[in-house]
MDAnalysis code that builds the backbone (N, CA, C; Angstrom):
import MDAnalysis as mda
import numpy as np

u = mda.Universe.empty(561, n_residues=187, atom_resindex=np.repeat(np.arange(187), 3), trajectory=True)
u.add_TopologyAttr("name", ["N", "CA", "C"] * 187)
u.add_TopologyAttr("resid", np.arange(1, 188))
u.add_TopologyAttr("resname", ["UNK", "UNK", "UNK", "UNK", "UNK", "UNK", "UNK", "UNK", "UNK", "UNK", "UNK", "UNK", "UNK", "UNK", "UNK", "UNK", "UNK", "UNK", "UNK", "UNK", "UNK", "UNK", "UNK", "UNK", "UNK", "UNK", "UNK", "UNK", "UNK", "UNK", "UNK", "UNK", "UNK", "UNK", "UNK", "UNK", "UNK", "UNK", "UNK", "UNK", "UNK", "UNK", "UNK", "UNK", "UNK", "UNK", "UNK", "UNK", "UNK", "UNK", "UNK", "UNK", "UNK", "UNK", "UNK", "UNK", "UNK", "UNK", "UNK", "UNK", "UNK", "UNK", "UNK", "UNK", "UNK", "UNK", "UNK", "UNK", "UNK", "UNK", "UNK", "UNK", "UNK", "UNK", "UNK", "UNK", "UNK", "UNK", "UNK", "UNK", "UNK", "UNK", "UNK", "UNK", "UNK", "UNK", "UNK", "UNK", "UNK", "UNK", "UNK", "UNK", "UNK", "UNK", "UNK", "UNK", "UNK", "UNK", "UNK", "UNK", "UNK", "UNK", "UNK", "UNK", "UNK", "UNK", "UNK", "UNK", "UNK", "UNK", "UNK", "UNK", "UNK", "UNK", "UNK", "UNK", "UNK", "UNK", "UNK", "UNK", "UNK", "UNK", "UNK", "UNK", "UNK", "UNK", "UNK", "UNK", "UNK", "UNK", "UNK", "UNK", "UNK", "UNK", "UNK", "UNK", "UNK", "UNK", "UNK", "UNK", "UNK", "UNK", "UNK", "UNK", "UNK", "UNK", "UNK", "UNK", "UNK", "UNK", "UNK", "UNK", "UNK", "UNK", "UNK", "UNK", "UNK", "UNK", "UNK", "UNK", "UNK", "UNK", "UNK", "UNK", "UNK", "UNK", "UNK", "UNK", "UNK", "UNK", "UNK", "UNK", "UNK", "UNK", "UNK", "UNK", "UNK", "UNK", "UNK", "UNK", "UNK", "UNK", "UNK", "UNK", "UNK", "UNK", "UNK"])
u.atoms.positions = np.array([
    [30.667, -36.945, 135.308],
    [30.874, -37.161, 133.894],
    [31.859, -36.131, 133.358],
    [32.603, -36.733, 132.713],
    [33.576, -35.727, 132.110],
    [33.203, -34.561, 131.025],
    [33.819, -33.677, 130.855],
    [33.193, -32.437, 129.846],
    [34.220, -32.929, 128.500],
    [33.443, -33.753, 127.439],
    [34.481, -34.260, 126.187],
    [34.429, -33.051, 125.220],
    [35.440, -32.164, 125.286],
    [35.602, -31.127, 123.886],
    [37.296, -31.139, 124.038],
    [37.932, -32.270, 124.099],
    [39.412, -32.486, 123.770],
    [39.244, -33.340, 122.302],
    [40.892, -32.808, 121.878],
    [40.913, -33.993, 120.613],
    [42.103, -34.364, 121.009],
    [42.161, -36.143, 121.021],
    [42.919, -36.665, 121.589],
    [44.054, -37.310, 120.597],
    [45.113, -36.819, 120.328],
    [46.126, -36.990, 119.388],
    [46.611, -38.367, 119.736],
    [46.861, -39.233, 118.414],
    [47.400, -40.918, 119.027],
    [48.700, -40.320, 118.012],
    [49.549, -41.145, 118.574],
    [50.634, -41.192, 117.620],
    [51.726, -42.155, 117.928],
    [52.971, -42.616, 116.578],
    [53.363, -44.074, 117.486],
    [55.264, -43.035, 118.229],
    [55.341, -43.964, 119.169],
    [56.285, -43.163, 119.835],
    [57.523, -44.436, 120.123],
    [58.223, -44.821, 119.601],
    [59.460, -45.758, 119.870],
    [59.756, -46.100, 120.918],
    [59.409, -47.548, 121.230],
    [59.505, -48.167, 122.411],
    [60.817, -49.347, 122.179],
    [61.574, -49.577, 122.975],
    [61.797, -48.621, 124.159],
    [62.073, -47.079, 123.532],
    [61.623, -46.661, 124.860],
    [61.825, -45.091, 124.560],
    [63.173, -44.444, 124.037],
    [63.777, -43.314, 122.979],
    [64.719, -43.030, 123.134],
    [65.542, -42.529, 124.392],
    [66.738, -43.112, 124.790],
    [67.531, -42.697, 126.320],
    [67.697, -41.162, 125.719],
    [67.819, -41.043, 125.107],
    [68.646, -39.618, 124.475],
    [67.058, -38.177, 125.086],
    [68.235, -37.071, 125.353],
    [67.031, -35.955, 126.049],
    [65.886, -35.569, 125.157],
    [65.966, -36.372, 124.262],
    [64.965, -35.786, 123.350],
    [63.811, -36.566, 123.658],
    [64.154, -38.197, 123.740],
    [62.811, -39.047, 124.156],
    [61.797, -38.819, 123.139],
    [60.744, -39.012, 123.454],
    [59.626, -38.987, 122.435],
    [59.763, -38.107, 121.598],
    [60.035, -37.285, 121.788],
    [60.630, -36.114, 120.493],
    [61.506, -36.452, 119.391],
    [62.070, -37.253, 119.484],
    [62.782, -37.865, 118.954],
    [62.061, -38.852, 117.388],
    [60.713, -39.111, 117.922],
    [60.140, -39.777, 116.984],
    [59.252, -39.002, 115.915],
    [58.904, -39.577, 114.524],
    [58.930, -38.782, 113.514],
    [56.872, -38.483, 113.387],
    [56.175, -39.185, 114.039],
    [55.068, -39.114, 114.598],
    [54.912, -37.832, 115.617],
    [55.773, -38.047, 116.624],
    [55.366, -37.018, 117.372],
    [55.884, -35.512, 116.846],
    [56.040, -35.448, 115.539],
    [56.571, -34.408, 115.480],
    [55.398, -33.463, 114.464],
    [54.510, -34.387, 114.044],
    [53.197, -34.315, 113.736],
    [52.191, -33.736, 114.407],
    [52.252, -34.339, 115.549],
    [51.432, -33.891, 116.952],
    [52.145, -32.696, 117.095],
    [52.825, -32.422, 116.805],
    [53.923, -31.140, 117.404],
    [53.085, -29.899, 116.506],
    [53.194, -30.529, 115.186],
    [52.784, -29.667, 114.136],
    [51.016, -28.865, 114.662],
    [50.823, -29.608, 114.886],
    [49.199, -29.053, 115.244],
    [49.142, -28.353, 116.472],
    [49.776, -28.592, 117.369],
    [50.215, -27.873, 118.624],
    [50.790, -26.413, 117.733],
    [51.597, -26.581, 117.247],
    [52.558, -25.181, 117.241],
    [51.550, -24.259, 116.001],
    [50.729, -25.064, 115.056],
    [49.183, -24.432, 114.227],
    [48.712, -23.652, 115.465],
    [48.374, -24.306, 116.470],
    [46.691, -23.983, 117.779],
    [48.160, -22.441, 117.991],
    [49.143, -22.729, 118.614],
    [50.218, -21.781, 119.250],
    [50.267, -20.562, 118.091],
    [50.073, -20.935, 117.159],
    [50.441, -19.500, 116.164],
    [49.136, -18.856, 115.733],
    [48.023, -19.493, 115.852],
    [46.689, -18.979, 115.442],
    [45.712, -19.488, 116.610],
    [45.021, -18.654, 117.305],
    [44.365, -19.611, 118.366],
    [43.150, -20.104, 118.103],
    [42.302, -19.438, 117.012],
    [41.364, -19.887, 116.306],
    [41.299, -20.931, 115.770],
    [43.028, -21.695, 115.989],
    [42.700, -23.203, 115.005],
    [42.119, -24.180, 115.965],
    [41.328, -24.644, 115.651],
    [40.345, -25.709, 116.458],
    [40.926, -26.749, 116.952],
    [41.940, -27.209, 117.049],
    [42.698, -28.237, 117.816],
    [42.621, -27.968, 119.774],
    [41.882, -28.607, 120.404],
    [41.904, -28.860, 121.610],
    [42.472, -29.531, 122.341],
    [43.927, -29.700, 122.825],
    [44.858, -30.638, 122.702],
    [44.401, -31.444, 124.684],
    [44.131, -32.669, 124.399],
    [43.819, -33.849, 125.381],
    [44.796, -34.049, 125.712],
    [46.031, -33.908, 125.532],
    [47.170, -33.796, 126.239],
    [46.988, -32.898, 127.292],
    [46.994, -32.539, 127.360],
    [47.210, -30.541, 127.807],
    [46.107, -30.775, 129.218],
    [45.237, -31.543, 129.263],
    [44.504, -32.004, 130.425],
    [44.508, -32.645, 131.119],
    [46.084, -33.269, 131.679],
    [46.284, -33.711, 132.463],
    [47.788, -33.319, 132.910],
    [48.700, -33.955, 133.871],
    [49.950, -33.472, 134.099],
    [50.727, -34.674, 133.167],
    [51.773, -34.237, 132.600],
    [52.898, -34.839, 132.095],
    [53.127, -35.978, 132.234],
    [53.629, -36.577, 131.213],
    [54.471, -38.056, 131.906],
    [55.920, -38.153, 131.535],
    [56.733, -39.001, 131.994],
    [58.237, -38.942, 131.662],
    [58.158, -40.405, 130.671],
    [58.584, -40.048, 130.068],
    [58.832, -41.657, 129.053],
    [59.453, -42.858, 129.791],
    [59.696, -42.577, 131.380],
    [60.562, -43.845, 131.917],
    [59.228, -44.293, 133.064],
    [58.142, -43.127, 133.234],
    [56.926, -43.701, 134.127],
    [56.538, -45.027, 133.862],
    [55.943, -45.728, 134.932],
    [55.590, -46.915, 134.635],
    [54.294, -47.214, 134.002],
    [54.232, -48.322, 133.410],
    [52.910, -48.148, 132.510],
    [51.468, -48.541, 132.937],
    [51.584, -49.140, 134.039],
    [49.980, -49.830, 134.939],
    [50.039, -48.714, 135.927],
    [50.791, -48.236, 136.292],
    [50.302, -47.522, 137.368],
    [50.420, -45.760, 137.045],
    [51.174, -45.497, 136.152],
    [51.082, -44.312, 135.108],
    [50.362, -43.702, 133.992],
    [51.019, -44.167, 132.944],
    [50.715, -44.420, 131.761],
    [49.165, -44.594, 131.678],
    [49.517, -45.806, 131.386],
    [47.983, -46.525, 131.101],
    [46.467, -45.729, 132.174],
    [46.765, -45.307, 132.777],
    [45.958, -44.815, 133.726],
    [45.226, -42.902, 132.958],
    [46.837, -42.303, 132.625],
    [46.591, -41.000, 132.001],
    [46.160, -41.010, 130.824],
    [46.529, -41.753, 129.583],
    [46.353, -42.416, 128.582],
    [44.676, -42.213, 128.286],
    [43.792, -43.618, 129.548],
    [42.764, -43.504, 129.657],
    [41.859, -42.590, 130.066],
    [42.460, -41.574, 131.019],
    [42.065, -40.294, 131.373],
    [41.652, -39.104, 130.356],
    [42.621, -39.503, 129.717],
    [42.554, -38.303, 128.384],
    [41.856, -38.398, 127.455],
    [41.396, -39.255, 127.473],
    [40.839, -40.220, 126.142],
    [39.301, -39.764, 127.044],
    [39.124, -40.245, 127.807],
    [37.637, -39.825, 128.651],
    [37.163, -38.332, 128.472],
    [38.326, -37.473, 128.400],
    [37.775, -36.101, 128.020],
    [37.554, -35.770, 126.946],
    [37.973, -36.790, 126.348],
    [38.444, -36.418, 124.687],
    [36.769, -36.579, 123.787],
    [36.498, -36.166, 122.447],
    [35.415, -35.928, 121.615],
    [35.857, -36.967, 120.480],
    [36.995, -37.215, 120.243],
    [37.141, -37.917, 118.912],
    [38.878, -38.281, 119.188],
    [39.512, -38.542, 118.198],
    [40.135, -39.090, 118.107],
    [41.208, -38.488, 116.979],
    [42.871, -38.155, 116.887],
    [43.490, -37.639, 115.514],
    [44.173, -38.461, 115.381],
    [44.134, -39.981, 114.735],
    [45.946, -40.445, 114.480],
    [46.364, -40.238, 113.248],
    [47.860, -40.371, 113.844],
    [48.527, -39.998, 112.346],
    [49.284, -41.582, 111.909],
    [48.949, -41.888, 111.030],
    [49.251, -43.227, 110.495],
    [50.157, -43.021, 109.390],
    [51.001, -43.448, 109.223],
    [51.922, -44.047, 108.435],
    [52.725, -45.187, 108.256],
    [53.643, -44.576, 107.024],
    [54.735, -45.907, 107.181],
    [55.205, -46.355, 108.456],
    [55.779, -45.141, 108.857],
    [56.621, -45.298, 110.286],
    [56.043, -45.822, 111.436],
    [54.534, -45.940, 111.535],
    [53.605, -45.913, 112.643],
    [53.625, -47.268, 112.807],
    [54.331, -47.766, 114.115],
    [54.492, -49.462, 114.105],
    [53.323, -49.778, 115.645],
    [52.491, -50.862, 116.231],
    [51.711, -51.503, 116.593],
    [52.583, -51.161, 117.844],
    [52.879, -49.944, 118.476],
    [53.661, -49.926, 120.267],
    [52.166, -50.526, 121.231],
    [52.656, -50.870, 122.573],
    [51.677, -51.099, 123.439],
    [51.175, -49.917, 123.802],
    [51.021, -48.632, 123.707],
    [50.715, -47.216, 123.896],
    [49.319, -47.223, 122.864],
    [50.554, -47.282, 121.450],
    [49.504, -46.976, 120.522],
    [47.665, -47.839, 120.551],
    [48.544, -48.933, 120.768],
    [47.494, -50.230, 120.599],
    [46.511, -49.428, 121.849],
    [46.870, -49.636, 122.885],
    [45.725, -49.235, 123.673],
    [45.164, -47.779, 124.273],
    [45.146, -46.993, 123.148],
    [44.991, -45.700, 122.682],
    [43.671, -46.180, 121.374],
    [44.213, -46.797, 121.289],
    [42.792, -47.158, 119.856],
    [41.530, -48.242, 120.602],
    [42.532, -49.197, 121.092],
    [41.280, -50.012, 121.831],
    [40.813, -49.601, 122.886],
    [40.765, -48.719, 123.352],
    [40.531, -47.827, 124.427],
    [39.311, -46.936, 123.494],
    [39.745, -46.470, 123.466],
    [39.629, -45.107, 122.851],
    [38.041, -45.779, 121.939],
    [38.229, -46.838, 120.781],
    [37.085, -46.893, 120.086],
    [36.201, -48.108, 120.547],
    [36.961, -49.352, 120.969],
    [36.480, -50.524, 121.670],
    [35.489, -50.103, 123.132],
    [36.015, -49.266, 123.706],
    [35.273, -48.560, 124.901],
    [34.259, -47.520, 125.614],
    [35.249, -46.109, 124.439],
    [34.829, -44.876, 124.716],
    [33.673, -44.151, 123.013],
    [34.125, -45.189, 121.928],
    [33.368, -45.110, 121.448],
    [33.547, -43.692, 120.480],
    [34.666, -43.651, 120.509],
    [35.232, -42.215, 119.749],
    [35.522, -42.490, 118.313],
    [34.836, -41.276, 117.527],
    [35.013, -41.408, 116.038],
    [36.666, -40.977, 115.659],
    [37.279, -41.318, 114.820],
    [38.565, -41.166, 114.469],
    [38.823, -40.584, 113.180],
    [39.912, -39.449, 113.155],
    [40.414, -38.766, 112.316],
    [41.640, -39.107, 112.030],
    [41.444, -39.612, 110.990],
    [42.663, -40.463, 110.823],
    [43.770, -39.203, 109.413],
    [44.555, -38.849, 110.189],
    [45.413, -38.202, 109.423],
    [46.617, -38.899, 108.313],
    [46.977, -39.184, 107.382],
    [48.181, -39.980, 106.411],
    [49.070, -38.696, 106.156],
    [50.353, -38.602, 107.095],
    [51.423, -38.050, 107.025],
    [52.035, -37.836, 105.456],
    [51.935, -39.049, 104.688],
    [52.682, -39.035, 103.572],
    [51.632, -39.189, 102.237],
    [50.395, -38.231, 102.502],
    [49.728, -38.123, 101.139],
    [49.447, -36.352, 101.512],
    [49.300, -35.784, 100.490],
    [49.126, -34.459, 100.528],
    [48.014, -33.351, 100.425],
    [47.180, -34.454, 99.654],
    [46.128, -33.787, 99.176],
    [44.440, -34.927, 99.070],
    [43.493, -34.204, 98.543],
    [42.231, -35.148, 99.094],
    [42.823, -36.340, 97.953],
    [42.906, -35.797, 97.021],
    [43.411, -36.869, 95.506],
    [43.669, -37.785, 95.614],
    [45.250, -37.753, 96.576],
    [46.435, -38.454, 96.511],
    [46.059, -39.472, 97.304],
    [44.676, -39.728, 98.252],
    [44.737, -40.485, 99.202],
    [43.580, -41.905, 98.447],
    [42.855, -40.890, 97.043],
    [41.893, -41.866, 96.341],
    [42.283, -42.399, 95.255],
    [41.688, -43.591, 94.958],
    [42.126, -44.118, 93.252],
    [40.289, -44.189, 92.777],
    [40.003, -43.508, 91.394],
    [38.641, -43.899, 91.548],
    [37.274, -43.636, 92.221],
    [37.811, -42.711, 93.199],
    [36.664, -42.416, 94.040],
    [36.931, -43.167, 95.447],
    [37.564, -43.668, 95.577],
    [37.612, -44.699, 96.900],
    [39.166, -44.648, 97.077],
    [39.290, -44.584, 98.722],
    [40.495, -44.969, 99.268],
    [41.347, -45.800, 98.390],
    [42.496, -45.561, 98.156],
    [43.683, -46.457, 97.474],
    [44.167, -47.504, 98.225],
    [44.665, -48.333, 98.074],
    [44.824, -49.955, 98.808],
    [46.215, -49.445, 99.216],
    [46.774, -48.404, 98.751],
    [48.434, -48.077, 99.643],
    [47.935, -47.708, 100.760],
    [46.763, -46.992, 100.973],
    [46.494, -46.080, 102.123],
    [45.868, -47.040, 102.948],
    [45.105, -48.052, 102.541],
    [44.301, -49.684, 103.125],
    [45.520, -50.209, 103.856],
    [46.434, -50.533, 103.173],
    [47.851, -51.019, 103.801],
    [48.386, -50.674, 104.830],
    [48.343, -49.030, 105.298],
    [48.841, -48.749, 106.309],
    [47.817, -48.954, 107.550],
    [46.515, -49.546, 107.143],
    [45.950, -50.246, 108.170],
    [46.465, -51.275, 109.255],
    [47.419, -51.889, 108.110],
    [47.933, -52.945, 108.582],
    [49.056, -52.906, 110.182],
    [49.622, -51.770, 109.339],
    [50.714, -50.706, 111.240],
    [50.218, -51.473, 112.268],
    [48.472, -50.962, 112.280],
    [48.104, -51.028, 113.813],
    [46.642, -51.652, 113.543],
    [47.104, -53.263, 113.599],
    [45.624, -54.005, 113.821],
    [45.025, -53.511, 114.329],
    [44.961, -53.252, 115.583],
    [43.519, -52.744, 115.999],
    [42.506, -51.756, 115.802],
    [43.482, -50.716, 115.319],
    [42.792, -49.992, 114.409],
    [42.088, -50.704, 113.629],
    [42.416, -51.633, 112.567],
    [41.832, -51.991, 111.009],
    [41.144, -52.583, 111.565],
    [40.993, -53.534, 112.418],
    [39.781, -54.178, 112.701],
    [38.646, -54.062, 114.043],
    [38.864, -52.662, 114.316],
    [37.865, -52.156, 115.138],
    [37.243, -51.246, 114.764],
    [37.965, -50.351, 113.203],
    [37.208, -49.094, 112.983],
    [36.204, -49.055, 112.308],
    [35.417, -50.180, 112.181],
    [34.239, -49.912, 111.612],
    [32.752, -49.801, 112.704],
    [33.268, -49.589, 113.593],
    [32.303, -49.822, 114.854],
    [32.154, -48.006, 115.181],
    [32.862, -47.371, 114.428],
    [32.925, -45.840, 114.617],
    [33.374, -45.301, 113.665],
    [32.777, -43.697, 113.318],
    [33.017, -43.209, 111.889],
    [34.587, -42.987, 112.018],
    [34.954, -42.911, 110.673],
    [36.224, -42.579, 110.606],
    [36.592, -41.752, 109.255],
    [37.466, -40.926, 109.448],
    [37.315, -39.720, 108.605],
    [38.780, -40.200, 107.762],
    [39.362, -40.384, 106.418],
    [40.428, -40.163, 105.891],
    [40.592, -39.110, 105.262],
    [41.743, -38.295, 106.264],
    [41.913, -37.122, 105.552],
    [43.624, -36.832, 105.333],
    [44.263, -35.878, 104.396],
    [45.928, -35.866, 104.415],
    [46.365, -34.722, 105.052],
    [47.744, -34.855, 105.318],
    [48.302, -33.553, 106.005],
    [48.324, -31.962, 105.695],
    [46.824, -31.955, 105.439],
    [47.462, -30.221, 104.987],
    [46.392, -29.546, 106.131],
    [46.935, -28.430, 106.311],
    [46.061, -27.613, 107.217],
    [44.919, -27.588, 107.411],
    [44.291, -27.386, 105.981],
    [42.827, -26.861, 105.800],
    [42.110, -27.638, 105.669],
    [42.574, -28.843, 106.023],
    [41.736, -30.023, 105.566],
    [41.689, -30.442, 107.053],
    [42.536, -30.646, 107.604],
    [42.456, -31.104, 109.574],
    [41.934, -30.073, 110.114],
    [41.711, -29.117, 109.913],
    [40.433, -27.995, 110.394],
    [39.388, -27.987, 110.219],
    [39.160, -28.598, 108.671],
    [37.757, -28.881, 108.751],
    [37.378, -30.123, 109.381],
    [38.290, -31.113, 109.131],
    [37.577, -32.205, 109.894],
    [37.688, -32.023, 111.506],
    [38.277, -31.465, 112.282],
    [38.516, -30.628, 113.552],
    [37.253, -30.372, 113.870],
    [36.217, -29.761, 112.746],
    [35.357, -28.602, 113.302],
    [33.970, -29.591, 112.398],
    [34.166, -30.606, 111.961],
    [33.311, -31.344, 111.476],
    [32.538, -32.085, 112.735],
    [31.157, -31.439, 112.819],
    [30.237, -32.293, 114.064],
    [30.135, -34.088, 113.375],
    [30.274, -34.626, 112.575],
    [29.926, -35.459, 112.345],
    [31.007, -37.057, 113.335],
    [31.908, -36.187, 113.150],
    [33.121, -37.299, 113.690],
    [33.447, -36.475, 115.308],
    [32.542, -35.795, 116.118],
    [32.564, -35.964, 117.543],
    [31.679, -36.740, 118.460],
    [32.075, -37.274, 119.374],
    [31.287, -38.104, 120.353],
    [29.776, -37.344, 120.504],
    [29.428, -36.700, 120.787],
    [28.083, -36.292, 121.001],
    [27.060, -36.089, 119.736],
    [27.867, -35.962, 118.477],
    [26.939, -36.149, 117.520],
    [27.351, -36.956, 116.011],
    [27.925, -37.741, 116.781],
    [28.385, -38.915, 115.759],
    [27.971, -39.338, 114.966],
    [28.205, -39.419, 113.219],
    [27.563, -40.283, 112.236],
    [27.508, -41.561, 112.222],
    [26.560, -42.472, 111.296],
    [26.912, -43.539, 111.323],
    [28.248, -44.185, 111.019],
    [28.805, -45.450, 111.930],
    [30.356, -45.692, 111.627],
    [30.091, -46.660, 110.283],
    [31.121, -45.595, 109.502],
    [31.647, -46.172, 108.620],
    [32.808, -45.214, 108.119],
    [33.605, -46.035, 106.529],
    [34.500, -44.931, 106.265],
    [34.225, -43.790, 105.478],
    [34.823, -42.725, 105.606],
    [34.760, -41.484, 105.253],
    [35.694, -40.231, 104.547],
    [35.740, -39.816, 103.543],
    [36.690, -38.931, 103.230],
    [36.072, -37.942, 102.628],
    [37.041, -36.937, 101.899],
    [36.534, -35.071, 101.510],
    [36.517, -35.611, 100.353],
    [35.715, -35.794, 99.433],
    [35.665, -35.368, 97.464],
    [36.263, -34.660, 97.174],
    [37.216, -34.627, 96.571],
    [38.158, -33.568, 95.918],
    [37.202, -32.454, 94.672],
])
């Protein structure tokens, strides 16, 4: 059995891949994932456990049944929960897609769902409840919207102190999971 205290970062990455040396770097998602990496790199106390980081590399030109898809699922097995970052930009890749259906259809992982382009707990509510702009970007990645109610899911926005706490929130890890439903911080 695997030891799950990874958090397994989803993010969408432009397929086909960029040819250019930058490759996945290149995309405005992964530069998100970057962001929390280079947080854990400048403070080590920040609670990000990167599920990347537990396995060896892949090249963006590896193949995807006999690569990919294989490490993908690997990581996800070690992993405690789940961080995507959803946005505008975040389009339905075959990566992404089966990173979520994997990940919640299978492994049963609660999701922290990060919104790149809201800032604060506020900006993400109208009323007390999620805003239908932020409902919308459900739409990116069906499978997300219509699998995440089978596992808690946290809406939270890009600021530090807020992905730390939900980081360090037992409620949205595999071993002591709340009931699934949706979830956000009260401002």
């Amino acid at each position: 059995m695997a030891y799950r205290n990874g958090n397994y970062a989803a993010f969408y990455v432009a397929e086909p891949f960029n040819a250019s040396a930058l490759g996945a770097h290149a995309t405005k998602d992964f530069c998100y994932y970057n962001m929390l990496r280079a947080w854990k790199g400048k403070e080590a106390s920040f609670h990000f456990n990167d599920s990347h980081d537990k396995t060896y590399n892949v090249r963006d030109n590896s193949d995807w049944e006999a690569t990919l898809k294989p490490r993908l699922r690997e990581r996800l097995r070690n992993s405690k929960n789940i961080v995507l970052f959803l946005g505008s930009n975040t389009k339905n890749s075959r990566a992404l897609k089966e990173e979520i259906d994997y990940g919640i259809n299978d492994q049963g992982l609660p999701v922290i769902v990060v919104y790149p382009e809201y800032d604060s707990k506020e900006s993400l509510l109208t009323n007390g409840s999620i805003k239908q702009s932020v409902k919308n970007l459900w739409n990116n990645l069906p499978i997300f919207r219509d699998s995440m109610s089978k596992v808690p899911t946290l809406h939270i926005p890009i600021k530090k102190d807020i992905i730390e706490m939900a980081l360090t929130n037992t409620d949205f890890t595999l071993a002591t999971k709340t009931t699934p439903d949706y979830y956000w911080y009260k401002p």
